[in-house]
C-alpha positions in Angstrom: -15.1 33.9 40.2 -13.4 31.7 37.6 -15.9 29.7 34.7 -15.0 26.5 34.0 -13.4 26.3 30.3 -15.6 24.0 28.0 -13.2 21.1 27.5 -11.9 21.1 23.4 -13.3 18.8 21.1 -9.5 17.1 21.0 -9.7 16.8 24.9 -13.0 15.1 24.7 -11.4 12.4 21.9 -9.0 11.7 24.5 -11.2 11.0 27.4 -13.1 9.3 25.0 -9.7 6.9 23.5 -8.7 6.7 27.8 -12.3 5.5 28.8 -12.6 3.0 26.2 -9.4 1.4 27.3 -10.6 1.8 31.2 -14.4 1.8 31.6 -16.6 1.0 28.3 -19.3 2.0 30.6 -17.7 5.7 30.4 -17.2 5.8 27.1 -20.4 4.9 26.0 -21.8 7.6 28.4 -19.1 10.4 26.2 -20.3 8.5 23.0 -23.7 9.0 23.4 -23.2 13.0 24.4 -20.8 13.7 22.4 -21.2 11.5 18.9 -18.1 13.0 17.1 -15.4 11.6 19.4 -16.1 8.1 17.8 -14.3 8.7 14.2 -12.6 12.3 15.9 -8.4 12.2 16.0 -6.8 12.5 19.4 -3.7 14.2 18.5 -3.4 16.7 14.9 -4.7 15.3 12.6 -2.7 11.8 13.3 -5.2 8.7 14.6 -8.9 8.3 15.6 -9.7 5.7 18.3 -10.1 2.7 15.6 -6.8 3.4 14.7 -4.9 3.2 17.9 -7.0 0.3 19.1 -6.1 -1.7 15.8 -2.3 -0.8 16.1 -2.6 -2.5 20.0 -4.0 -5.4 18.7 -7.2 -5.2 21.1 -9.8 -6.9 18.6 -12.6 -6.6 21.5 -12.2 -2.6 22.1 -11.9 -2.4 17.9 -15.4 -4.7 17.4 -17.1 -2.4 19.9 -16.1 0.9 18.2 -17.1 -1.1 14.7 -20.6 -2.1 16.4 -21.1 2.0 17.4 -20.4 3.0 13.8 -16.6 3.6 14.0 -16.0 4.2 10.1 -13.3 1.1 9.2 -12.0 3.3 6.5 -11.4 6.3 8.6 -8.3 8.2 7.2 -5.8 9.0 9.8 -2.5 11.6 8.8 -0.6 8.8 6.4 -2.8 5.7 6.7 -5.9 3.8 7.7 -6.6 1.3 10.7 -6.0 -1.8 8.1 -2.6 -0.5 8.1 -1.6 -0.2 11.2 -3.3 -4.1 12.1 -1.0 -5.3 9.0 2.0 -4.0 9.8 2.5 -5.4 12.6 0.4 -8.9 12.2 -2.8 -8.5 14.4 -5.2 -10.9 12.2 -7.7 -10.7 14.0 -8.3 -6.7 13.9 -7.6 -7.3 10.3 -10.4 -9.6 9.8 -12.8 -7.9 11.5 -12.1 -4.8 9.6 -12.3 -6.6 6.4 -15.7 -8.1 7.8 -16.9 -4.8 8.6 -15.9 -2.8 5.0 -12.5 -1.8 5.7 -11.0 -1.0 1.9 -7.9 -4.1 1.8 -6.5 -1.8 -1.4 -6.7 1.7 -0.1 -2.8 2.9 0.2 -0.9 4.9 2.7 1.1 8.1 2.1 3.9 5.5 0.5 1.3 3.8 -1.6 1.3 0.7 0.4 -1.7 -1.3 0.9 -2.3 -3.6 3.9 -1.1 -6.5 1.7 2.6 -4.7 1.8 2.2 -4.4 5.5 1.6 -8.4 6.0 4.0 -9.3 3.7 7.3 -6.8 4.9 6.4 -7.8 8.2 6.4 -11.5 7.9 3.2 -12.8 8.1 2.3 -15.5 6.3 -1.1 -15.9 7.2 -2.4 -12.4 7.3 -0.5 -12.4 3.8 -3.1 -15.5 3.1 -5.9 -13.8 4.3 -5.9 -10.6 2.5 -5.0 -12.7 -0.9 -8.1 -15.2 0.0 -10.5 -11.5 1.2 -9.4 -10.2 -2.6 -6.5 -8.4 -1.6 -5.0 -6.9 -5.1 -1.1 -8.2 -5.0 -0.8 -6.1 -8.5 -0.6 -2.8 -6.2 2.9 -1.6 -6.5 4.2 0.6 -3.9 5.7 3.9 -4.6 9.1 2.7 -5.8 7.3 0.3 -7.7 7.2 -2.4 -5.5 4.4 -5.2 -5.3 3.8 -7.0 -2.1 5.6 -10.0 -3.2 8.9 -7.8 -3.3 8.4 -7.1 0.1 8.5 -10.6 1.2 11.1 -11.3 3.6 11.4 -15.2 2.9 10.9 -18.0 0.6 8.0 -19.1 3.4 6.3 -15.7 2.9 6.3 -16.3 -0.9 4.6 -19.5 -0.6 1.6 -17.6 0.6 1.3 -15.6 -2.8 1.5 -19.2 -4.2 -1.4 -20.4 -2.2 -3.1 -17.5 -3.3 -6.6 -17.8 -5.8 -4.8 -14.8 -7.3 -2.1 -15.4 -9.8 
């Protein structure tokens, strides 16, 4: 007679990350039994649900972990959700995070802030956004870059020009 092994707390975040993209249903049922999956990293020490969610760009999945008390500034291995939304564009998940507390100057193992994300990436009007939320463009990277230097065109710039921030 064999006894069940008690699943790991890392197995539990992934059922929890799985349901939410599957059956909210579900994961509000692991949620509510298990509180710690909601801020908990799925693999190492790498990204917690907020994290992959906002890197998919699914703002509905990323307002429902916010509403359950997802922490917007959760720390993953080299960055934060704000990041992962900037880098590659989503403005919506970056708004809401922004609306819900997320830290637009906190930096990433290279020093970046989500401001250097928007503007490597191209994006004029997450670039916009973060400058009109109070972004800090005076952050300079680890090589000493500011966001500005990361600009990949003239029509990027002319969002730092926009900005109330000069």
């Amino acid at each position: 007679m064999s006894v069940a092994k008690k699943p790991s707390k890392q197995e539990r975040a992934h059922d929890f990350r799985y349901a939410l993209g599957t059956d909210l249903a579900k994961a509000e049922s692991i949620l509510r039994e298990h509180p710690f999956v909601l801020d908990h990293p799925v693999y190492g020490d790498s990204e917690s649900a907020l994290h992959y969610f906002a890197t998919c760009n699914q703002y509905e999945i990323v307002s429902w972990l916010i509403a359950h008390g997802a922490n917007p500034n959760g720390i993953a291995e080299d960055d934060r959700p704000i990041h992962g939304g900037a880098q590659l564009g989503h403005l919506e998940v970056v708004r809401g995070l922004a609306e819900s507390g997320a830290d637009l100057d906190s930096t990433d193992n290279l020093g970046e802030a989500a401001l250097h994300k928007a503007s490597s990436g191209g994006y004029p009007e997450l670039i916009d956004f973060l400058l009109h939320a109070g972004a800090d463009p005076s952050i300079a990277e680890m090589c000493g870059e500011l966001p500005v230097d990361q600009s990949r065109s003239k029509f990027h710039l002319r969002a730092f020009l926009r900005s109330p921030v000069r």
